[in-house]
N, C-alpha and C positions, 0 to 999 in steps of 0.2 A: 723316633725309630721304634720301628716292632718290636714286642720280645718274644724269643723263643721261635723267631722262626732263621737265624742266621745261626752259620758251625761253628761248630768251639774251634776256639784259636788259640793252640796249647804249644806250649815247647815238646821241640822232638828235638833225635840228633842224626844228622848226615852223617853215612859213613861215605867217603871215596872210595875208589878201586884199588887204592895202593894202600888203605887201613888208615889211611888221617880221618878223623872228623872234627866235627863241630856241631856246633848247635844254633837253634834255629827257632822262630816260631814259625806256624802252618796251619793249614785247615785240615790238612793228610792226616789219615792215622788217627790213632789213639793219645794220649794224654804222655807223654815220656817214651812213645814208641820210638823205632829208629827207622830209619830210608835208606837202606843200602842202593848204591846206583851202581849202575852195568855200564856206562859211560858219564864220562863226565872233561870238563877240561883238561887234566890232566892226559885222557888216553882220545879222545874225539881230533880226529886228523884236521877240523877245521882249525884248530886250538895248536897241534902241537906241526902240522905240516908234513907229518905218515903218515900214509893210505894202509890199513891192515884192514884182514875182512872179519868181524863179529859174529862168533857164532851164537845169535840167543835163541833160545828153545830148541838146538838142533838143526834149525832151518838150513845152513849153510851143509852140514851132513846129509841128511835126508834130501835136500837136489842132487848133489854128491851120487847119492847109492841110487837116485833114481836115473839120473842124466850122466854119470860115470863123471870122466875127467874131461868133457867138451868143449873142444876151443881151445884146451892147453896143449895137445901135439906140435901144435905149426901147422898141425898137415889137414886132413878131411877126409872124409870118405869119397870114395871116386866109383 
């Protein structure tokens, strides 16, 4: 095998969404860095069997203030 050309593969620690973690090794990161996830099994509807909608980076807002509230009336424009 090569040297020096594969990443360091160091302990970090996962945090969940609900503040559990653990620990891990990984390529990710820094040497004792951490991973916070924005999903995970616990909250991922394919896992728990809720549909909710994820706002990450604002995305779901910002359609929102651009496209208003479309498709939630019932009704349409006429």
């Amino acid at each position: 095998m090569k040297e020096k050309i594969h990443p360091s593969y160091h302990e970090l620690t996962v945090v969940m969404t609900d503040g559990s973690s653990f620990k891990t090794r990984s390529t990710y990161g820094e040497p004792g860095g951490t991973l916070r996830l924005d999903i995970d099994p616990k909250t991922h509807p394919a896992w728990t069997g809720v549909s909710k909608m994820v706002d990450r980076g604002g995305r779901v807002s910002r359609f929102n203030e651009k496209f208003g509230a479309l498709g939630r009336s019932g009704g349409g424009k006429k």
